[in-house]
C-alpha positions as CSV (number, residue, x, y, z in Angstrom):
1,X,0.0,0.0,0.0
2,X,2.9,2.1,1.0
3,X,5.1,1.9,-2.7
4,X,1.1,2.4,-3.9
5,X,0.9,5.9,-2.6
6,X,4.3,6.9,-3.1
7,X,3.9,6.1,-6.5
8,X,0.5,8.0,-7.0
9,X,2.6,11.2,-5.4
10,X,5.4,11.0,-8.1
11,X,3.7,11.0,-10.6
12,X,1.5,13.6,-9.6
13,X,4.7,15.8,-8.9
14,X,5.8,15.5,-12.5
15,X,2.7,16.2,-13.5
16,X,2.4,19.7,-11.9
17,X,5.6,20.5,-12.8
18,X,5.6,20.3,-16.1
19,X,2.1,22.6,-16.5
20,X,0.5,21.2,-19.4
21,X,-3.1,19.4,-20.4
22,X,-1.2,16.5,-22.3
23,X,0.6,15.8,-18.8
24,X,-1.9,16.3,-16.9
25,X,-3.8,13.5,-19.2
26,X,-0.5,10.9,-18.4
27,X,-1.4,11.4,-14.8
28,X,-4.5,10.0,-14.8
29,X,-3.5,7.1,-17.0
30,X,-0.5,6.2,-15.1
31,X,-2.7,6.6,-11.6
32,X,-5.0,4.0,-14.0
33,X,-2.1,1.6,-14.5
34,X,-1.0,1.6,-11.3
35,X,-4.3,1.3,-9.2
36,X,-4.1,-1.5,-12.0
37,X,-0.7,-3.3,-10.7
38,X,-2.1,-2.7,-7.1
39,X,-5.2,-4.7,-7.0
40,X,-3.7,-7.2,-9.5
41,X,-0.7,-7.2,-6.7
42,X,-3.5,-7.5,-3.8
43,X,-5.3,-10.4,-5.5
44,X,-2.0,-12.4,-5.8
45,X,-1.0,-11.7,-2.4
46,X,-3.8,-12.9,-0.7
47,X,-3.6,-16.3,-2.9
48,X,-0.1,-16.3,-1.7
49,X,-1.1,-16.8,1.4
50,X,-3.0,-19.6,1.2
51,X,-2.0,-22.6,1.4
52,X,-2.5,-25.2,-1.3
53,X,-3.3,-29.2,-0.1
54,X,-4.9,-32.4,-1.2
55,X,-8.0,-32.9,0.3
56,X,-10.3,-36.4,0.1
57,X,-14.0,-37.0,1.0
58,X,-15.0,-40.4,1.6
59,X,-18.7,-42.3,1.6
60,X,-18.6,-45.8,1.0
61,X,-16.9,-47.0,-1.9
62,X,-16.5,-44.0,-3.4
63,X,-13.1,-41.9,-2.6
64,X,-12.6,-38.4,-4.2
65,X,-9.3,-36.4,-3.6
66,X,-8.9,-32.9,-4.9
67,X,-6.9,-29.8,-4.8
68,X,-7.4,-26.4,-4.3
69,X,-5.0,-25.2,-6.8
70,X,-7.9,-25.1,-10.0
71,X,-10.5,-26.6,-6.9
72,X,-9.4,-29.5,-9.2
73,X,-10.5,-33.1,-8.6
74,X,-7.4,-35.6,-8.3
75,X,-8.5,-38.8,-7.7
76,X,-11.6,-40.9,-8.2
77,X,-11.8,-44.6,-6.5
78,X,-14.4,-46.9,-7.4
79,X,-14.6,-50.3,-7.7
80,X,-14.4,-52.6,-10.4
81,X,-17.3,-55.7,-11.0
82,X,-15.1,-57.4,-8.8
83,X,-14.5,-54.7,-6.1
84,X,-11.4,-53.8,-6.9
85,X,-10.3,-50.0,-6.8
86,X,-9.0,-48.0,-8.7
87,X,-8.3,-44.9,-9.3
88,X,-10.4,-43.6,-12.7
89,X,-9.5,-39.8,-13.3
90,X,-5.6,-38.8,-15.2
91,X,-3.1,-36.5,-13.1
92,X,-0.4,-36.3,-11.2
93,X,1.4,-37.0,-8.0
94,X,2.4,-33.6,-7.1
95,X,0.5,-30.6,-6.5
96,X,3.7,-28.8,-8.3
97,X,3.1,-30.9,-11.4
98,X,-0.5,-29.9,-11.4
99,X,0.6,-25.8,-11.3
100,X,2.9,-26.5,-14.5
101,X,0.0,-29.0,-16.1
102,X,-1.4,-27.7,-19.7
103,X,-3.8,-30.1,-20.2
104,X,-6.1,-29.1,-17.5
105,X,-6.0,-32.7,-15.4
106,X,-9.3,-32.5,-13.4
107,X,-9.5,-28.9,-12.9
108,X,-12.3,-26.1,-13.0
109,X,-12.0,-24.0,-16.1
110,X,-13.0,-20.4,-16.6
111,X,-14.6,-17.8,-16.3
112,X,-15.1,-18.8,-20.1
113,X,-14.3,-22.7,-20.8
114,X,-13.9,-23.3,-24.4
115,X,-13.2,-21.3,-27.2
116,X,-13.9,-17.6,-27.7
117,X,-13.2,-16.3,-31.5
118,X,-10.8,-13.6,-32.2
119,X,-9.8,-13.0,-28.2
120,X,-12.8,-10.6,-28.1
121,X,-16.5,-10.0,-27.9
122,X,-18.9,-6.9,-27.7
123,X,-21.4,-6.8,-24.6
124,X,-23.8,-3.7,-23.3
125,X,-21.9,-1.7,-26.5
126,X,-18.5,-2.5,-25.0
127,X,-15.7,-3.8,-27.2
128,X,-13.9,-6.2,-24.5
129,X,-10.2,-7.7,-25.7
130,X,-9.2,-11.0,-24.2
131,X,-5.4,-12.6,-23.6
132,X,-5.4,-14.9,-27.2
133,X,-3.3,-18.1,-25.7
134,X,-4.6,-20.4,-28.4
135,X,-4.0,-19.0,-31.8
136,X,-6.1,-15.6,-32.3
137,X,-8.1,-17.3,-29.3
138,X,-9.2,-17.4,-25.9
139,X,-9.3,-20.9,-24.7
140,X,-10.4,-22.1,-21.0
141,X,-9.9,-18.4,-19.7
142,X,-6.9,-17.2,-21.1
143,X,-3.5,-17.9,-20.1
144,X,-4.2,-17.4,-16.3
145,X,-7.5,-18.7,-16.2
146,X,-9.5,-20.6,-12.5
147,X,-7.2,-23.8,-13.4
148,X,-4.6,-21.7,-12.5
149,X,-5.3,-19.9,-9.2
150,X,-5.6,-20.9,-5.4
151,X,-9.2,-21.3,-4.9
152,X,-10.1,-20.9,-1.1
153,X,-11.5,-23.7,0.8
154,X,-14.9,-22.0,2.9
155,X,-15.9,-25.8,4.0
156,X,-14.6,-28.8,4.6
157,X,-16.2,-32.3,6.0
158,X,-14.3,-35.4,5.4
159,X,-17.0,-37.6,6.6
160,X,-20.7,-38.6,7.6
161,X,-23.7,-38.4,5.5
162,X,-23.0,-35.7,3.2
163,X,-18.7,-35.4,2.6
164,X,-18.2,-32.0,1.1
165,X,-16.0,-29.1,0.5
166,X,-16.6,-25.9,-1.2
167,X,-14.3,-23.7,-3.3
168,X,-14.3,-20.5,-3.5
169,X,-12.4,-18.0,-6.0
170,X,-13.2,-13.8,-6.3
171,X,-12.1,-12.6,-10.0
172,X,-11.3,-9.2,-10.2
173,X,-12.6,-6.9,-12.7
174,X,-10.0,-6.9,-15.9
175,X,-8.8,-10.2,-14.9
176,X,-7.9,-11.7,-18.5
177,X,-10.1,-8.8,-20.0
178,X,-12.9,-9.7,-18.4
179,X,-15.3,-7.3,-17.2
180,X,-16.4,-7.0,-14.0
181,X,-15.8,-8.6,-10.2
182,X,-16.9,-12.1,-10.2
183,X,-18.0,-14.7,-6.8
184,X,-17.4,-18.1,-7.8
185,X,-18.3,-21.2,-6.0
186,X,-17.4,-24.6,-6.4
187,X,-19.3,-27.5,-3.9
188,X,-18.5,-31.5,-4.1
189,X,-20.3,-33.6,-2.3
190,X,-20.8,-37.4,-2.2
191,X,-24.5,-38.6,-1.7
192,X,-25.7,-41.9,-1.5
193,X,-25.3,-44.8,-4.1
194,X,-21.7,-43.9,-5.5
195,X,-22.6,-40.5,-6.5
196,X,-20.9,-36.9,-6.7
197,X,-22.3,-34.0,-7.3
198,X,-20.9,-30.7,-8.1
199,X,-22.9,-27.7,-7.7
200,X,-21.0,-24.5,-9.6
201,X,-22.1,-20.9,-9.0
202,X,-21.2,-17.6,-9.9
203,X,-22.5,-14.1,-8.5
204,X,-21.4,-10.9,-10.8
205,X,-20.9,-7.7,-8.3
206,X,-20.7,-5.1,-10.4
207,X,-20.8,-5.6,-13.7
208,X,-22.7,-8.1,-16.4
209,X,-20.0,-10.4,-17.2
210,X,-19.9,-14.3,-19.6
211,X,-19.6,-17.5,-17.5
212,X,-19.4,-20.8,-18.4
213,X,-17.3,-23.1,-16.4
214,X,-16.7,-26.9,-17.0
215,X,-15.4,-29.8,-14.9
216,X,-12.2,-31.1,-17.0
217,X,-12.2,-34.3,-15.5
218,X,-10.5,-37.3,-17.9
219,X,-12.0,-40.4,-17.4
220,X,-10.7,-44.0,-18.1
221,X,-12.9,-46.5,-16.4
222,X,-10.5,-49.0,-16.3
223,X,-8.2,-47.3,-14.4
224,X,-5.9,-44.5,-15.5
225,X,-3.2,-46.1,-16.4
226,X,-4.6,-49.1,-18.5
227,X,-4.3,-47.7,-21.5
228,X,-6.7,-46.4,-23.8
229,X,-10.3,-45.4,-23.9
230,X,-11.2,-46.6,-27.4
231,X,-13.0,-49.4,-26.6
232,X,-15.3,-47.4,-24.0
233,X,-19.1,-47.7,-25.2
234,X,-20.4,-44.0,-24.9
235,X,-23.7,-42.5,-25.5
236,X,-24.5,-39.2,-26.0
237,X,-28.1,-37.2,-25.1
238,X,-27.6,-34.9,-27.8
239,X,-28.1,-34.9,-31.3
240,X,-27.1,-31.8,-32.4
241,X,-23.3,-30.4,-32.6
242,X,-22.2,-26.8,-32.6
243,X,-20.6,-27.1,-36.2
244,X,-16.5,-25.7,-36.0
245,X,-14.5,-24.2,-38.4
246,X,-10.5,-25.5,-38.4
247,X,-9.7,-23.7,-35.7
248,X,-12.7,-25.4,-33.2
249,X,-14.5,-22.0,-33.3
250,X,-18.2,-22.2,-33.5
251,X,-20.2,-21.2,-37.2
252,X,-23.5,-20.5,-35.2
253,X,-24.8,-23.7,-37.1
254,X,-26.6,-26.5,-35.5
255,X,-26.3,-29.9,-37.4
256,X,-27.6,-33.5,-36.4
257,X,-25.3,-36.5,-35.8
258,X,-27.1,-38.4,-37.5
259,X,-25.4,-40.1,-40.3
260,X,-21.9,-39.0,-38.9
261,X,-19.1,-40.2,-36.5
262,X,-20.3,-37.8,-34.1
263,X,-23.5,-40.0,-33.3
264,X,-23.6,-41.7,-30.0
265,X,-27.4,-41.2,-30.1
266,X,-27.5,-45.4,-29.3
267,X,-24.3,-46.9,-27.5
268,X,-21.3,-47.3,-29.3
269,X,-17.8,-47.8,-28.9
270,X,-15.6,-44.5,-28.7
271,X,-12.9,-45.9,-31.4
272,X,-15.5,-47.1,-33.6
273,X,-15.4,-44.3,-36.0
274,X,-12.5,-42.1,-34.6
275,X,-10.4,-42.6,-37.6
276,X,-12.9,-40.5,-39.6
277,X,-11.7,-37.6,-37.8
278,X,-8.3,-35.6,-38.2
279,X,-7.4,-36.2,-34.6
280,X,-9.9,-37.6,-32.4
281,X,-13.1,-36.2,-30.5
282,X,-13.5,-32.1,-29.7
283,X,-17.1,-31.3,-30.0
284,X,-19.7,-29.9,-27.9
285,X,-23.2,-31.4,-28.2
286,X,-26.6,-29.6,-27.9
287,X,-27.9,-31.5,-24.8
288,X,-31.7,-32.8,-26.2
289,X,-33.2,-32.0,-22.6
290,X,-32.3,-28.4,-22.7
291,X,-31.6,-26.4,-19.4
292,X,-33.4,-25.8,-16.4
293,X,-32.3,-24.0,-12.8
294,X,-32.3,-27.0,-10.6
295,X,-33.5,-29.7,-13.1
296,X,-30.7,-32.4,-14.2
297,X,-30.9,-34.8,-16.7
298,X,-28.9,-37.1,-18.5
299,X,-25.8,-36.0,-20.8
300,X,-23.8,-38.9,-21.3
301,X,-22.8,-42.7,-20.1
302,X,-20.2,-44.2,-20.2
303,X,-19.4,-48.1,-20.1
304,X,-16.2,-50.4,-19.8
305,X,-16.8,-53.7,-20.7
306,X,-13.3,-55.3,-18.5
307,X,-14.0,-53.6,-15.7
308,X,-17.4,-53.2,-15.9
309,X,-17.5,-50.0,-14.9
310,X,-20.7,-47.6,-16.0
311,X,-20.3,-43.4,-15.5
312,X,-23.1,-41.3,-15.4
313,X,-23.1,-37.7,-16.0
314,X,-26.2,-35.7,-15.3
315,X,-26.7,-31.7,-15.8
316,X,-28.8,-28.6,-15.8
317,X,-26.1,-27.3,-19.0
318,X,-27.3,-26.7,-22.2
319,X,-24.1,-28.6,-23.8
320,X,-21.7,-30.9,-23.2
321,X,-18.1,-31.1,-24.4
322,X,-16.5,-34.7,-25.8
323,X,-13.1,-34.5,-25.6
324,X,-10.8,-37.7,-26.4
325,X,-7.8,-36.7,-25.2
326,X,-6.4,-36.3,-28.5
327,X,-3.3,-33.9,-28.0
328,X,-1.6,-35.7,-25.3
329,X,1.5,-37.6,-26.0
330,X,4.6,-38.7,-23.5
331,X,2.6,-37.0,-20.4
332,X,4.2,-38.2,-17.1
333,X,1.3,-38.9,-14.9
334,X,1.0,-41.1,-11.3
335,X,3.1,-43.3,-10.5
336,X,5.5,-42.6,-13.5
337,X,2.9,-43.8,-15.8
338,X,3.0,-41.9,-19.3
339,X,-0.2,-40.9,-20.6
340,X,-0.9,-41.3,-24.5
341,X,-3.7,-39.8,-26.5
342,X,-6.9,-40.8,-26.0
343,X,-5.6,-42.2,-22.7
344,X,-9.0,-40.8,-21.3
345,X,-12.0,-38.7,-22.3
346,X,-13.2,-35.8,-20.9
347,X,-17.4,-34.9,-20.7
348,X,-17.7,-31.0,-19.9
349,X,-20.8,-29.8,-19.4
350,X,-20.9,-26.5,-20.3
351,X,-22.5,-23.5,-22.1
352,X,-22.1,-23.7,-25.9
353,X,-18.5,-22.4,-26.8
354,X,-18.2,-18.7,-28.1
355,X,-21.7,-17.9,-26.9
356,X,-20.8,-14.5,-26.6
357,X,-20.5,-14.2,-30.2
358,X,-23.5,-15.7,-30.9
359,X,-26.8,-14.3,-30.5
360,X,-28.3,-17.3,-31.4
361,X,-26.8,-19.5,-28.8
362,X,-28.0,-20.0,-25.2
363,X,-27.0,-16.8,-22.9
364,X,-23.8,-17.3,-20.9
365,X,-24.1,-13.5,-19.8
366,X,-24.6,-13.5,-15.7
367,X,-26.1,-10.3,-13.6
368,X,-26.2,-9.2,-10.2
369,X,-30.2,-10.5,-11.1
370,X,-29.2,-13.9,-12.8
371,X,-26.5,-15.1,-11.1
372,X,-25.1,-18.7,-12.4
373,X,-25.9,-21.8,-11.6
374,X,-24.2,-25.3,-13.1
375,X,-25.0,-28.0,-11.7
376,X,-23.3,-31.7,-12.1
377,X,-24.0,-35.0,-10.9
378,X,-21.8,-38.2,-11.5
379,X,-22.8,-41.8,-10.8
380,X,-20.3,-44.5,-10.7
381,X,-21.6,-48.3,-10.4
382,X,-20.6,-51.4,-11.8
383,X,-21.4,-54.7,-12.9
């Protein structure tokens, strides 16, 4: 606060001394700049402070571990047809590994997930520029985006009926070009029957600002390091895509699956058309059930036929992302072992991507009088 002030005061001392409008004019942008550095300074400082950990919730069979670094999830133990655990979800062994990670193992992603075109979008009559770190692109909220920060934990029971812990992470106004002060809120809890549920909010304190934050979980249901998830039967509740151009930005077209290797309308085996494709699986689907405050339905399932293995994801989000992993290659994951593309797949329920640039697309824009509201549910079993 101190090297704040005496910064204000020299440059208001040149100013004044030199006697001129056009000074007077640098002034106020330098006070801008650094009232700028402060509260970016201030909002790193307190994350300093906290300190980052691994915590698990347990409930039965079911064993979650996460971190607060990203309010990422780091684990997932289920068992198998024959009750054997293991641990489902990709990552790492060391919170350090998860701070240098660029494939966003497990973590939340925002305040934008996906793709937003051109590192820019228009909103109230406001041109608002983005940080581009894919391409031209904003992807997953820029190059510092939630993955990346120390979330706070405001609750935390290990045990009983309803294991829990809530996140919490306060974006400042500017951060990534974003507009406007942000509450965000992230709460796991395990409930009955093998299930997880993930309830995401968001409060916007000042200003209307996009949100649309996904879960970036990669899941191999027979354990992450057995290999690949090819032979995984998905199905999909959607049977609509957001159509891309080469660069995985949206066209504002809807198109059905049907007829193409993105249809998982009925069960079918994740490798089964793959090689149609230039890389693998990126796509968001246009979830059939729509959207709805508190009501969840079904987005995907997932089966493994060797482990037996079956993982439900439920949601209140418009779309859902299927992502097959398709850029990883040599990754050093736990216990030494190297992940591969399409080691796992990820199932992000989400907004559509680049909604802001799309009037035709569901709303993503959140107001002190519609904050947001995300919910996720997964259900593990097996036979």
């Amino acid at each position: 606060m101190l090297l704040f002030i005496r910064s204000v005061k020299q440059i208001w001392r040149r100013a004044k001394s030199l006697h001129s409008l056009a000074n007077m004019g640098k002034f106020f942008l330098g006070l801008f700049c650094v009232i700028a550095l402060a509260a970016f300074g201030i909002a790193n400082a307190s994350e300093k402070k906290r300190e980052i950990g691994i915590f698990e919730l347990k409930r039965g069979d079911l064993s979650v571990k996460f971190t607060n670094w990203g309010a990422t999830i780091v684990s997932v133990l289920v068992p198998d047809k024959h009750g054997k655990l293991d641990d489902i979800v990709l990552g790492y062994d060391s919170i350090r590994e998860y701070q240098n990670d660029t494939t966003y193992f497990g973590a939340i992603v925002g305040r934008v997930a996906n793709r937003i075109s051109g590192a820019k979008f228009t909103l109230n009559g406001v041109l608002y520029k983005l940080i581009a770190n894919e391409g031209n692109n904003t992807l997953h909220g820029g190059t510092r985006g939630f993955s990346d920060v120390v979330w706070k934990v405001t609750k935390y029971q290990k045990s009983g009926s309803s294991p829990q812990i809530v996140f919490s992470y306060r974006s400042f106004d500017g951060e990534e070009g974003f507009p406007g002060d942000l509450l965000v809120t992230a709460n796991y809890t395990l409930i009955a029957n093998n299930q997880l549920k993930l309830t995401m909010k968001a409060k916007a304190l000042n200003k209307p600002t996009p949100v649309n934050l996904a879960q970036h979980t990669y899941w191999n249901l027979g354990g992450h390091n057995s290999g690949d998830i090819l032979s995984h039967r998905l199905q999909i509740f959607g049977s609509r895509i957001t159509v891309v151009d080469n660069y995985l930005i949206p066209t504002g077209k809807l198109e059905s699956v049907k007829g193409t290797p993105y249809d998982f309308l009925k069960p079918r085996k994740v490798g089964s058309r793959i090689n149609k494709l230039p890389k693998g699986y990126d796509m968001n689907y246009a979830l059939d059930h729509g959207t709805g405050e508190e009501k969840v339905k079904k987005a995907a399932v997932v089966y493994d036929e060797k482990s037996g293995r079956t993982l439900e994801v439920l949601t209140n989000a418009p779309g859902v992302q299927l992502y097959t992993g398709n850029y990883i290659k040599d990754v050093k994951g736990k216990g030494g072992f190297v992940y591969q593309a399409h080691a796992a797949l990820c199932l992000e329920t989400q907004g559509y991507p680049d909604a802001v640039n799309h009037p035709n697309f569901p709303s993503t824009i959140v107001t002190s009088k519609k904050p947001y509201n995300h919910i996720m549910l997964f259900k593990f079993s097996a036979k």
